[in-house]
N, CA, C and O atoms as CSV, one atom per row, in Angstrom:
chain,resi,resn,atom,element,x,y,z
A,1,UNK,N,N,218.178,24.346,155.643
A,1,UNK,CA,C,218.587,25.105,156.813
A,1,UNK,C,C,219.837,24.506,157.467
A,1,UNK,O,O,220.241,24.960,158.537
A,2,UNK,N,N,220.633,23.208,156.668
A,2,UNK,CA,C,221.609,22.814,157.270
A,2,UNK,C,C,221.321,22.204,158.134
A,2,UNK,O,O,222.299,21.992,158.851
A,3,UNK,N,N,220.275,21.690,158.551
A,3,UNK,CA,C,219.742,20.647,159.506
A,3,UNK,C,C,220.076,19.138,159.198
A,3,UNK,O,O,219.590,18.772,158.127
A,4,UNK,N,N,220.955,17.947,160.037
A,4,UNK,CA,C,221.129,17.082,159.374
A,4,UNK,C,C,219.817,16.188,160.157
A,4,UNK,O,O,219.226,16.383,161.219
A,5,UNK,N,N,219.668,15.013,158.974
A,5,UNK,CA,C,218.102,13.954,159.961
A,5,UNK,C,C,219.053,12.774,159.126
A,5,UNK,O,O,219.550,12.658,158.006
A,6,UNK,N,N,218.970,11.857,160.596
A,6,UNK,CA,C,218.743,10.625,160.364
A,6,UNK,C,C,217.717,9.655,160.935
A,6,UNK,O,O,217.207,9.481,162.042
A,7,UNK,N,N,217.558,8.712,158.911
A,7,UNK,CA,C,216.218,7.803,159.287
A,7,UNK,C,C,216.990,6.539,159.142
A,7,UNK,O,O,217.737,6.259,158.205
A,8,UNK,N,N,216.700,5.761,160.256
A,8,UNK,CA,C,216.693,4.125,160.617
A,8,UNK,C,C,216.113,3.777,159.056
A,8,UNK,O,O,215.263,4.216,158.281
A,9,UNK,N,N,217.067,2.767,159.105
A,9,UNK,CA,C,216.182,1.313,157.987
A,9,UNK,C,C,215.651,0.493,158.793
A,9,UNK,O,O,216.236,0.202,159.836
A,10,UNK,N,N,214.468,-0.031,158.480
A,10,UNK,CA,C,213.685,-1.149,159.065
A,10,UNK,C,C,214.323,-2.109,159.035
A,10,UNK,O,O,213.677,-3.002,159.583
A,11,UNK,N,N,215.680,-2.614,158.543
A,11,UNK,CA,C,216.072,-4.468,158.608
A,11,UNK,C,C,217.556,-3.718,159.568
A,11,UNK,O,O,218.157,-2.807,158.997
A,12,UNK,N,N,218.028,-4.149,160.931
A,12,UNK,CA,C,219.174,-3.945,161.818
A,12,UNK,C,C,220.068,-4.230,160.774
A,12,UNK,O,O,219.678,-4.956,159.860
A,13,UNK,N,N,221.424,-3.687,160.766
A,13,UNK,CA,C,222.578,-4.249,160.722
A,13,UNK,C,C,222.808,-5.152,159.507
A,13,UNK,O,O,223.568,-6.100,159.311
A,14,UNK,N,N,221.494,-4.265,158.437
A,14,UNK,CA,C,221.801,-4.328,156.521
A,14,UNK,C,C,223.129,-4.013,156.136
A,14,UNK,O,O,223.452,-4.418,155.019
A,15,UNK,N,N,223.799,-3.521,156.652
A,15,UNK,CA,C,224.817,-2.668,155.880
A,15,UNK,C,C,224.462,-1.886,154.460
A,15,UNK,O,O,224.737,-2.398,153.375
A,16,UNK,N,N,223.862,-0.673,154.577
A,16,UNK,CA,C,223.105,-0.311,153.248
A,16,UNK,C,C,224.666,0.306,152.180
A,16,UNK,O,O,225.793,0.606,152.573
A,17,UNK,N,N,224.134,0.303,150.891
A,17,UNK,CA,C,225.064,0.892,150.507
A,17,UNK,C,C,224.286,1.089,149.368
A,17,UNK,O,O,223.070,1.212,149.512
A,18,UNK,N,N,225.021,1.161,147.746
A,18,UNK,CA,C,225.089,1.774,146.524
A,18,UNK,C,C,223.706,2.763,146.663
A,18,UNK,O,O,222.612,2.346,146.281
A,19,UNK,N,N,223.856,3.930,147.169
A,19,UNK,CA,C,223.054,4.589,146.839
A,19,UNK,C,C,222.231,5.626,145.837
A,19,UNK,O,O,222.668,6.775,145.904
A,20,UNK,N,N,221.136,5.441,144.934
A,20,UNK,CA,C,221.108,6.166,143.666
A,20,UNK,C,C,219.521,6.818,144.170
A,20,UNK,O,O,218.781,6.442,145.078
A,21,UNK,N,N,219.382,7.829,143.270
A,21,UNK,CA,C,217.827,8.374,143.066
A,21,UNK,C,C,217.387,7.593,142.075
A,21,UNK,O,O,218.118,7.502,141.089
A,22,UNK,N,N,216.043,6.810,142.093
A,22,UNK,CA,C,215.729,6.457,140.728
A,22,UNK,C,C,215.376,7.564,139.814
A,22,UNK,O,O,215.802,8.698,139.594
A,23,UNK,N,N,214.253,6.655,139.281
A,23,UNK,CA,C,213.546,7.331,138.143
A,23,UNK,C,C,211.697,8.219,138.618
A,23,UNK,O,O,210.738,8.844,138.165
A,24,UNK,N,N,212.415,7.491,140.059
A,24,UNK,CA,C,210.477,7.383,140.217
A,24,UNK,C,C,210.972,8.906,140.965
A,24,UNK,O,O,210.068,9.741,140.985
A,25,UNK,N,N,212.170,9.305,141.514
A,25,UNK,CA,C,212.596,10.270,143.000
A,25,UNK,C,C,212.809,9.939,143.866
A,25,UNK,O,O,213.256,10.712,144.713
A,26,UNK,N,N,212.547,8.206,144.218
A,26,UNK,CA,C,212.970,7.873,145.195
A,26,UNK,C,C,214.363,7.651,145.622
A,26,UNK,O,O,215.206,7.758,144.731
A,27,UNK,N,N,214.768,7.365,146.801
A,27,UNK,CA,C,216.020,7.001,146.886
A,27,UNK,C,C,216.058,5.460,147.187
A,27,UNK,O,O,215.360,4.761,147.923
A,28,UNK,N,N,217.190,5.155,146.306
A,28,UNK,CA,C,217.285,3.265,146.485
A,28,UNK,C,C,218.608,2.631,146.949
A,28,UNK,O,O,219.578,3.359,146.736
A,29,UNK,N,N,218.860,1.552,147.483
A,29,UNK,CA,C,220.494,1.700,147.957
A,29,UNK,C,C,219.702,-0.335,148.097
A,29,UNK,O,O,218.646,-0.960,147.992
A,30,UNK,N,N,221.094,-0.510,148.376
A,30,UNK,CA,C,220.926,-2.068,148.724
A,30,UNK,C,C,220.808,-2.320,150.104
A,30,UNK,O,O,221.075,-1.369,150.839
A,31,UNK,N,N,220.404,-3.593,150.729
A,31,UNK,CA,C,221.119,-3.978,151.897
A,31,UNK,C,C,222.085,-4.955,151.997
A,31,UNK,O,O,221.531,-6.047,152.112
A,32,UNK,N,N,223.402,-5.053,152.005
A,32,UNK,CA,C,224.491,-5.592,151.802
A,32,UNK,C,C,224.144,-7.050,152.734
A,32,UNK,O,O,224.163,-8.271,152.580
A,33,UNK,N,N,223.987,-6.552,153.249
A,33,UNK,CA,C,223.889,-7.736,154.599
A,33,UNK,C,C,222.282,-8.472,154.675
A,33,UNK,O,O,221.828,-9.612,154.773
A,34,UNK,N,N,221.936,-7.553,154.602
A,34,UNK,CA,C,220.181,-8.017,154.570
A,34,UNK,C,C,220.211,-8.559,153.019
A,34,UNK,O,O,219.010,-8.830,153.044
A,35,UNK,N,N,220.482,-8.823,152.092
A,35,UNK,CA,C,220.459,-9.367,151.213
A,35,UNK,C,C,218.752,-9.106,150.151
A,35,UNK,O,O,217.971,-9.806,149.507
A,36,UNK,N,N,218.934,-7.522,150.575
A,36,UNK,CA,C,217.741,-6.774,149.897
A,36,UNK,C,C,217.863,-5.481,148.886
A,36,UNK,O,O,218.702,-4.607,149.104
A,37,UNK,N,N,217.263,-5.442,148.135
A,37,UNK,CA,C,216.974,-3.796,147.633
A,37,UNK,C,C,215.750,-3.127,148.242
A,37,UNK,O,O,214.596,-3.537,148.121
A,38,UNK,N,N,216.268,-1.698,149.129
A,38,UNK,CA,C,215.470,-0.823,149.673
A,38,UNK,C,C,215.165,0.396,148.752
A,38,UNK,O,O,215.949,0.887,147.940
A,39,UNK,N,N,213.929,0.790,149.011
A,39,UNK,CA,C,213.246,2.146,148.040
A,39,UNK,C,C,213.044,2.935,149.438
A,39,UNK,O,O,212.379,2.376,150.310
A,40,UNK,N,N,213.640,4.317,149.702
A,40,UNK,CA,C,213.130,5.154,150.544
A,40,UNK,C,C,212.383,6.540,149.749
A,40,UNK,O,O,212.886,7.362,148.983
A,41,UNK,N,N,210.603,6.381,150.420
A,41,UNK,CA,C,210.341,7.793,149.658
A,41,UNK,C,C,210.612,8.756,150.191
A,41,UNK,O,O,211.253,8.922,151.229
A,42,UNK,N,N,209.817,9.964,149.054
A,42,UNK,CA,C,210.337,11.319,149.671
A,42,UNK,C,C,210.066,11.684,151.451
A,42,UNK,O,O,210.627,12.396,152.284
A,43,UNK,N,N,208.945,10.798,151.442
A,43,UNK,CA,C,208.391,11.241,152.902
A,43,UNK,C,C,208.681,10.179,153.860
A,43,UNK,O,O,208.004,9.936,154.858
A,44,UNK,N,N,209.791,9.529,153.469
A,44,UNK,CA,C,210.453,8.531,154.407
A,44,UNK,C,C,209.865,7.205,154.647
A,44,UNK,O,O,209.922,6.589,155.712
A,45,UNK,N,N,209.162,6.732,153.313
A,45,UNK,CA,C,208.903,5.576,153.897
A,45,UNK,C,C,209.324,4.651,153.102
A,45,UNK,O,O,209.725,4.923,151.970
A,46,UNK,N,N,209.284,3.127,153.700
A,46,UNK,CA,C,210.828,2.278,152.908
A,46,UNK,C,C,209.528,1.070,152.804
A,46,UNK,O,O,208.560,0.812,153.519
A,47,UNK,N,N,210.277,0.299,151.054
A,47,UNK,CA,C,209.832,-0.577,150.815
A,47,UNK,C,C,210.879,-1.320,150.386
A,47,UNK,O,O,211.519,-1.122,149.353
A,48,UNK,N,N,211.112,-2.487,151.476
A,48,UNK,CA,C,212.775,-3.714,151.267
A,48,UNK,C,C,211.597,-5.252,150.371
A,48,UNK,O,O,210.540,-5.849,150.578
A,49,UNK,N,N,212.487,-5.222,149.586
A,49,UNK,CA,C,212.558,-6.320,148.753
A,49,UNK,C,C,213.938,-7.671,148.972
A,49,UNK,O,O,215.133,-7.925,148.816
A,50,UNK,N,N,212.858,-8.089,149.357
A,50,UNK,CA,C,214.096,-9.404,149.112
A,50,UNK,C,C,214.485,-10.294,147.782
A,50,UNK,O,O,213.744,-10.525,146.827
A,51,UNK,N,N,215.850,-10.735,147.974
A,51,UNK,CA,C,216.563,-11.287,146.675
A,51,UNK,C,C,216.050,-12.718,147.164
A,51,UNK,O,O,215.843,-13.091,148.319
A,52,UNK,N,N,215.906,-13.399,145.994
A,52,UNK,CA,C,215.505,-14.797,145.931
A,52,UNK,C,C,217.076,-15.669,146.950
A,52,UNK,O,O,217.101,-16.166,148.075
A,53,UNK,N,N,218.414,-15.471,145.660
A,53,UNK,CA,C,219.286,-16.202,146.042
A,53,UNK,C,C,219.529,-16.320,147.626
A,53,UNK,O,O,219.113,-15.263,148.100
A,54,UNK,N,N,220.089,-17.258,148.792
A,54,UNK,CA,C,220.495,-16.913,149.880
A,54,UNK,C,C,221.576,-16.412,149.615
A,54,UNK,O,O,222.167,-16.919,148.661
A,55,UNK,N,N,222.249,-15.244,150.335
A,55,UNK,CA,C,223.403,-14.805,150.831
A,55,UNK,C,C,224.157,-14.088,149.495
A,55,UNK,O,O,225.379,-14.171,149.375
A,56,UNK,N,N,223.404,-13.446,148.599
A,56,UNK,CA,C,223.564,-13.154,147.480
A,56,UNK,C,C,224.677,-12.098,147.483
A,56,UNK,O,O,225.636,-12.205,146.719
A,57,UNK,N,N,224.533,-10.969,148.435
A,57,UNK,CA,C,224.873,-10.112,148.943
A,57,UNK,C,C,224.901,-8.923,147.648
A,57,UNK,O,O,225.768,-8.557,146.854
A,58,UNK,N,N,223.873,-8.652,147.830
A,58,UNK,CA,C,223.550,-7.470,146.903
A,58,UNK,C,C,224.583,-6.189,146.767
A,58,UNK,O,O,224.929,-5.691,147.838
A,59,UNK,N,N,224.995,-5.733,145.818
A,59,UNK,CA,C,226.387,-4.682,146.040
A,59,UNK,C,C,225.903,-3.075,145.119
A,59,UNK,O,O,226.244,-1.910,145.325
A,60,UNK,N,N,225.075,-3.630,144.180
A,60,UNK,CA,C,225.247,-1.938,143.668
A,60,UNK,C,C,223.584,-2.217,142.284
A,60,UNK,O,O,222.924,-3.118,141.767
A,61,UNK,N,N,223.705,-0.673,142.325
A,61,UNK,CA,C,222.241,-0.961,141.454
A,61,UNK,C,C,222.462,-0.017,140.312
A,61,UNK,O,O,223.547,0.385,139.893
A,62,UNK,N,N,221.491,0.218,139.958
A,62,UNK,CA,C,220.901,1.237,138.414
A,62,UNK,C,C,219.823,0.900,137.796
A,62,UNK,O,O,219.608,-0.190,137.267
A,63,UNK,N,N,219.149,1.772,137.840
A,63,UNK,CA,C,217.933,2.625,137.169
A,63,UNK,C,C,217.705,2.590,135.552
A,63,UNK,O,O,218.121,3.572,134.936
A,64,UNK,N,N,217.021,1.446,134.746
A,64,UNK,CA,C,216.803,2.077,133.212
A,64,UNK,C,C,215.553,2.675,132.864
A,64,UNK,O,O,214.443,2.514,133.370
A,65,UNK,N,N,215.990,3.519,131.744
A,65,UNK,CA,C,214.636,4.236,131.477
A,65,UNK,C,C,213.401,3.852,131.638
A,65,UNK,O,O,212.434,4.572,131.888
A,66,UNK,N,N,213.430,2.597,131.482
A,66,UNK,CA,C,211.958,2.306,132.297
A,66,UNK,C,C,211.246,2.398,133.672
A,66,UNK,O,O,210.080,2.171,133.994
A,67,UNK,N,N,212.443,2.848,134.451
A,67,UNK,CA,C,212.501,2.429,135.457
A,67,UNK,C,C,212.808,1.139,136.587
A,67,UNK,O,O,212.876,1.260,137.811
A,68,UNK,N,N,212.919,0.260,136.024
A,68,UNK,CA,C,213.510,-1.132,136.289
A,68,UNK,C,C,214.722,-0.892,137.407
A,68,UNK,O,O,215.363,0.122,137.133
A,69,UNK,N,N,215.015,-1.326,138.157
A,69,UNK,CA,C,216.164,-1.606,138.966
A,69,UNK,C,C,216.925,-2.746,138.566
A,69,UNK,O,O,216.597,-3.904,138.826
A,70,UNK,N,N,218.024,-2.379,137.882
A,70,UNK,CA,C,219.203,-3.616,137.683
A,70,UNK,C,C,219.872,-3.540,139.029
A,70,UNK,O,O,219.974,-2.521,139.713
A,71,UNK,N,N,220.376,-4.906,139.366
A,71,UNK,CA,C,221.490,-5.086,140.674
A,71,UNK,C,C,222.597,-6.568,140.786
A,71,UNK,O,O,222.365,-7.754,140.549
A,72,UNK,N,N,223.508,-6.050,141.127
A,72,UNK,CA,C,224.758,-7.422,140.830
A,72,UNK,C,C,224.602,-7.836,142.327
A,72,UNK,O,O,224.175,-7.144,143.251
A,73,UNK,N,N,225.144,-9.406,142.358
A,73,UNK,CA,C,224.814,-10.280,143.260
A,73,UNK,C,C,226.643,-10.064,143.631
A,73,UNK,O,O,227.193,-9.548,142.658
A,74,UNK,N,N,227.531,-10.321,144.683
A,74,UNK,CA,C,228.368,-10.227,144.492
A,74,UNK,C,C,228.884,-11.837,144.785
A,74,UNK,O,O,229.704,-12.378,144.044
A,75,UNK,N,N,228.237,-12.574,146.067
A,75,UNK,CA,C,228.479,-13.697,146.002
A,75,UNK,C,C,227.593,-14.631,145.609
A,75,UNK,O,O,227.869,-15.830,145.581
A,76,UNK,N,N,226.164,-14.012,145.190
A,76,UNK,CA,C,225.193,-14.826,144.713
A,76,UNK,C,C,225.941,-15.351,142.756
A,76,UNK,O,O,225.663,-16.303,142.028
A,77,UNK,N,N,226.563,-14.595,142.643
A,77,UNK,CA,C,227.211,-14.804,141.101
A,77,UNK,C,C,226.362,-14.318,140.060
A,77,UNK,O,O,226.378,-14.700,138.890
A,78,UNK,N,N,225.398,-13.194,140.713
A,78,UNK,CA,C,224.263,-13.261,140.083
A,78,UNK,C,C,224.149,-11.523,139.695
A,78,UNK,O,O,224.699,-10.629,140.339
A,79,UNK,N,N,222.991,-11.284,138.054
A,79,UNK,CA,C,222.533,-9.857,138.106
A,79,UNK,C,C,221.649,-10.191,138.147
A,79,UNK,O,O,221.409,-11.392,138.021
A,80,UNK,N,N,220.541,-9.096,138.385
A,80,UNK,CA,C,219.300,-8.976,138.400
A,80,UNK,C,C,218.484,-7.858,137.729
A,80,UNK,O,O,219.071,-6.826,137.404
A,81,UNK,N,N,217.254,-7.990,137.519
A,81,UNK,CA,C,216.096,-6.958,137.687
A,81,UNK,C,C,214.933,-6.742,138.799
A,81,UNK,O,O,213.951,-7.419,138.497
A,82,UNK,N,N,214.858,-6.436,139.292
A,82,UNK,CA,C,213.822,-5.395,140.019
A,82,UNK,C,C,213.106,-4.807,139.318
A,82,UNK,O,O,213.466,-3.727,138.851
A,83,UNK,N,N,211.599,-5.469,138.974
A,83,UNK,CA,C,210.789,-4.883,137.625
A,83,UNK,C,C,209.540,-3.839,138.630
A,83,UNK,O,O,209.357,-3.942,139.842
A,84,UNK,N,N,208.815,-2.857,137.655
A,84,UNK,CA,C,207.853,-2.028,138.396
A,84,UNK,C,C,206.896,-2.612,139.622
A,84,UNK,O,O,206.554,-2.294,140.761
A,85,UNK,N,N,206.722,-3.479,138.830
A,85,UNK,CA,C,205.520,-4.324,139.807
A,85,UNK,C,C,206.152,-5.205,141.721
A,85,UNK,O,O,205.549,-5.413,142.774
A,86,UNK,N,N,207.410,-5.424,141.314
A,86,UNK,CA,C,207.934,-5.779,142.227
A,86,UNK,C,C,208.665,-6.818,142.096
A,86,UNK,O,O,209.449,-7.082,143.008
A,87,UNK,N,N,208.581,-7.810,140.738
A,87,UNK,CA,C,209.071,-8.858,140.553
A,87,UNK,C,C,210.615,-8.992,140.059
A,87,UNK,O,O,211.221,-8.270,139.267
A,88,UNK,N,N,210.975,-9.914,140.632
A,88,UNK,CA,C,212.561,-10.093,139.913
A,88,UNK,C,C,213.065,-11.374,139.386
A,88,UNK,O,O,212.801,-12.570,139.515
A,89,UNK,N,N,213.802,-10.722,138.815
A,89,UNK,CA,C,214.177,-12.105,137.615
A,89,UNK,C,C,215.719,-11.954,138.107
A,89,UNK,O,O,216.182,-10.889,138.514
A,90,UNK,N,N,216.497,-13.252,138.008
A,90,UNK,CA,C,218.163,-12.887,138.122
A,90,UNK,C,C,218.533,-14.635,137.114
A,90,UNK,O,O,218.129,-15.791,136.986
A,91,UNK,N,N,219.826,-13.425,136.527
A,91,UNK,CA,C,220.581,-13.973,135.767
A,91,UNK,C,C,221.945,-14.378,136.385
A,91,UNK,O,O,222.481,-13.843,137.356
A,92,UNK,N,N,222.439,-15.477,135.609
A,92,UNK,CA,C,223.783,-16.292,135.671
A,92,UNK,C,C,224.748,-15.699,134.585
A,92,UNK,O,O,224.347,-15.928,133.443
A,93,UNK,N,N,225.909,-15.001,134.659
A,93,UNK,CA,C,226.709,-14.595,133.777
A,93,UNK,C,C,227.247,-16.002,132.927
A,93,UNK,O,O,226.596,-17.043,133.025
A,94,UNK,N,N,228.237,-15.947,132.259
A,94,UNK,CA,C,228.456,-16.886,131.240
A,94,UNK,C,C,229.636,-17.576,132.404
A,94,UNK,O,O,229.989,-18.755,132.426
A,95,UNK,N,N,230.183,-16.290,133.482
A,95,UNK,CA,C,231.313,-17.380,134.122
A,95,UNK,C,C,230.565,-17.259,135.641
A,95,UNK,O,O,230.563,-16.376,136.499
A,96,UNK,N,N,229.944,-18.572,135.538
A,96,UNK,CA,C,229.571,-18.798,136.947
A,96,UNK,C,C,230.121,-18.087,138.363
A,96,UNK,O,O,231.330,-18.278,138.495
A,97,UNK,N,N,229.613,-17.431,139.287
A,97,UNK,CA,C,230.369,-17.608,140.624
A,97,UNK,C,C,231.744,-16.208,140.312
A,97,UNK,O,O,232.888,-16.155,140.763
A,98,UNK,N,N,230.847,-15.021,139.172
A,98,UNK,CA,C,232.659,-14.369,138.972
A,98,UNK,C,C,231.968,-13.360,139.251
A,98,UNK,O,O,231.711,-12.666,138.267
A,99,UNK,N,N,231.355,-12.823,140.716
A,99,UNK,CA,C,231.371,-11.968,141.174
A,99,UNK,C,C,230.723,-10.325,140.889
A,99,UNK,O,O,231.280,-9.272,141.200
A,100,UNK,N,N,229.308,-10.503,140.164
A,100,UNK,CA,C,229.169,-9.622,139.263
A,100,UNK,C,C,229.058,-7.984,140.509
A,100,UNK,O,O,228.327,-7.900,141.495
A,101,UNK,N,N,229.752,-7.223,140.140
A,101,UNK,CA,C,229.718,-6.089,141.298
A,101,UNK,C,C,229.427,-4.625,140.582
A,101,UNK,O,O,228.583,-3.939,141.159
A,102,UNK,N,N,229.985,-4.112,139.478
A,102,UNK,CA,C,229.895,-2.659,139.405
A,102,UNK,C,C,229.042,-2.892,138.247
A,102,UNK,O,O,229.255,-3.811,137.457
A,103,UNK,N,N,228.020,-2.015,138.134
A,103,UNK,CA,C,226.826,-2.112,137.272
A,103,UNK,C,C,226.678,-0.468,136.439
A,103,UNK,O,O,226.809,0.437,137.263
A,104,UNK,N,N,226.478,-0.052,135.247
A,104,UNK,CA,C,225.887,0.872,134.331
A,104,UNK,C,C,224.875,0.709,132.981
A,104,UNK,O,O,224.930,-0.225,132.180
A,105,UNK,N,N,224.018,1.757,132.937
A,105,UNK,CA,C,223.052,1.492,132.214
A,105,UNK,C,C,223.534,2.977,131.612
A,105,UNK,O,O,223.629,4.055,132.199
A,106,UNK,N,N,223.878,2.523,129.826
A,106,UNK,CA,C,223.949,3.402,129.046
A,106,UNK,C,C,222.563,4.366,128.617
A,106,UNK,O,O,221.578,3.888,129.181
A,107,UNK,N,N,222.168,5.711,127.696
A,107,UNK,CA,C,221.241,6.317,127.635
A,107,UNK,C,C,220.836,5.730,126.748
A,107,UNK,O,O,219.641,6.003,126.630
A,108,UNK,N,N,221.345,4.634,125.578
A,108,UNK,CA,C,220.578,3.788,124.893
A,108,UNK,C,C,220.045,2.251,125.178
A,108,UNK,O,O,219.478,1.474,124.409
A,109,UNK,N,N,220.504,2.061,126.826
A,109,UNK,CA,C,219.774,0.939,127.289
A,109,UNK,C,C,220.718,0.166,127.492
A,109,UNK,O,O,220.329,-0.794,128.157
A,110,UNK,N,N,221.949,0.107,127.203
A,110,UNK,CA,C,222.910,-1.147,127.286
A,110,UNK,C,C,223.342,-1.349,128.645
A,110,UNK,O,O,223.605,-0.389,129.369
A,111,UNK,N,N,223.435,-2.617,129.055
A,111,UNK,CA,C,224.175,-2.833,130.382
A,111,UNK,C,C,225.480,-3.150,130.020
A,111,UNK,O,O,225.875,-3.608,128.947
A,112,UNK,N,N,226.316,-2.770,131.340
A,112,UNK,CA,C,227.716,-3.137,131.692
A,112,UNK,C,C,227.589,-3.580,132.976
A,112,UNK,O,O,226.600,-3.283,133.645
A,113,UNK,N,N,228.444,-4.233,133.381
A,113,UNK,CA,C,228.319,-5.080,134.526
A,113,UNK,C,C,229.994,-5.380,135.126
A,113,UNK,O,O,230.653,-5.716,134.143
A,114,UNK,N,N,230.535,-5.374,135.902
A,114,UNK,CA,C,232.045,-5.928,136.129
A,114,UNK,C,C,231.903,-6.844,136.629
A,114,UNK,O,O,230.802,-7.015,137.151
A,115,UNK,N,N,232.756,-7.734,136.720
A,115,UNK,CA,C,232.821,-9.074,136.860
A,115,UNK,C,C,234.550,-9.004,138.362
A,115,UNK,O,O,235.775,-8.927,138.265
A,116,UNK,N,N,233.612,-9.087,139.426
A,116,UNK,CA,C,235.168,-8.793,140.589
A,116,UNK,C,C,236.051,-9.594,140.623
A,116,UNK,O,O,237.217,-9.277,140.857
A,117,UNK,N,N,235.575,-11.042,140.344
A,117,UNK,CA,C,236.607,-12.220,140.477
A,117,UNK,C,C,237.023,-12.938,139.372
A,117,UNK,O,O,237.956,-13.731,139.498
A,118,UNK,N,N,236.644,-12.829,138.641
A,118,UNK,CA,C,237.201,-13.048,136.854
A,118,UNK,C,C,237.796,-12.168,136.155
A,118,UNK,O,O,238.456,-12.484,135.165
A,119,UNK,N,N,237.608,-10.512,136.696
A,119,UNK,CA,C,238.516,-9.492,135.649
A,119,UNK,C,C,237.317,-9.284,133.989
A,119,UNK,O,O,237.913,-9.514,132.937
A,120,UNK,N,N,236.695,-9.122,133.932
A,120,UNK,CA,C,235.775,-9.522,133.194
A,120,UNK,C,C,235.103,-8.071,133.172
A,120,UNK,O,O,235.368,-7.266,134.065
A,121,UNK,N,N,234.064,-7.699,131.935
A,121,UNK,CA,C,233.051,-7.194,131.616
A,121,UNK,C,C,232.015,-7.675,131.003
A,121,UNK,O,O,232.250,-8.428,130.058
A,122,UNK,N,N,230.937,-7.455,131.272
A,122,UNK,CA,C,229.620,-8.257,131.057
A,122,UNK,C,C,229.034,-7.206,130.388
A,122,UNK,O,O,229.136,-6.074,130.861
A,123,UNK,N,N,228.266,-7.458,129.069
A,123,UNK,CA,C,227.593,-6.452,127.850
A,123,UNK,C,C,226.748,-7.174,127.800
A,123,UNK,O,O,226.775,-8.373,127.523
A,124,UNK,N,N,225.682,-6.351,128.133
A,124,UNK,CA,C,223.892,-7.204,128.264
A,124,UNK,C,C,223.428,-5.832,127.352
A,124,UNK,O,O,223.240,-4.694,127.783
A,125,UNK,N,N,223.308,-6.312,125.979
A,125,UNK,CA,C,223.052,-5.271,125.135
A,125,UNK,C,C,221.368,-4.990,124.663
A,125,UNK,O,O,220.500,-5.775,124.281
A,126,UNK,N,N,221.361,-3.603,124.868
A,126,UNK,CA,C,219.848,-2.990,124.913
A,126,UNK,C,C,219.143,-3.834,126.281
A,126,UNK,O,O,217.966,-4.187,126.202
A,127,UNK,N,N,219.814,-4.073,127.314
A,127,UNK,CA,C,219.583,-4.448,128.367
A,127,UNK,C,C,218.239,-5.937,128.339
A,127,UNK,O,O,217.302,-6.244,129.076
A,128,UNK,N,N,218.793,-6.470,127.163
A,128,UNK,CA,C,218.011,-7.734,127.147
A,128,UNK,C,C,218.893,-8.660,127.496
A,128,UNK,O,O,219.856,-8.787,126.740
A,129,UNK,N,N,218.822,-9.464,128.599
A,129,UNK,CA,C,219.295,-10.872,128.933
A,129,UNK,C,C,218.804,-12.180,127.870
A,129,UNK,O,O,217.624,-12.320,127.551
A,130,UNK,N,N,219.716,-12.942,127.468
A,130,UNK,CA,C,219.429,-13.702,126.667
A,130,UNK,C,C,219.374,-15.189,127.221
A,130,UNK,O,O,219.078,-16.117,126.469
């Protein structure tokens, strides 16, 4: 009906951003500042996850067929997973501290990853970290 609604995030002054639909329908986005990944459901309700690293500053995500949430750390130097259950694992690229920021998950599973402060691409193939 052209009606616009806005819903508050539960953490102040996250700075939310990369916003995607997963796999599940939900909507997921980071908190830049809050140093979290948020899930908003259909019926508005939010589940924030926090990143292990301090001050990681979470920048952008993606969805693999499993559903998994991949996400780049931008000053944590770090990627991650966001697995179903809730758990996360994060990885160290090969160049320490190089900024991992723009993230894609191919339809056969492969990650890409950019690298902001090295100039770099990161190939995490069939999306297994080694």
């Amino acid at each position: 009906d052209g009606t616009l609604t806005e819903t508050p995030i539960p953490t102040a002054n996250s700075q939310p951003e990369g916003l995607m639909v997963g796999r599940d329908g939900a909507i997921w986005f980071v908190e830049n500042n809050g140093n979290k990944i948020a899930r908003m459901s259909l019926d508005g309700k939010f589940t924030e996850t926090a990143i292990p690293s301090p001050g990681g500053q979470v920048v952008n995500l993606a969805a693999d067929a499993a559903g998994n949430i991949w996400f780049t750390e931008l000053e944590g130097g770090k990627y991650g997973i966001l697995d179903k259950t809730g758990a996360i694992k994060e990885y160290e690229p090969p160049s320490r501290l190089s900024g991992p920021f723009g993230i894609v998950i191919t339809a056969g599973g492969d990650v890409w990853i950019t690298e902001y402060y090295h100039s770099n691409i990161i190939y995490v193939p069939k999306g297994n970290p080694a």
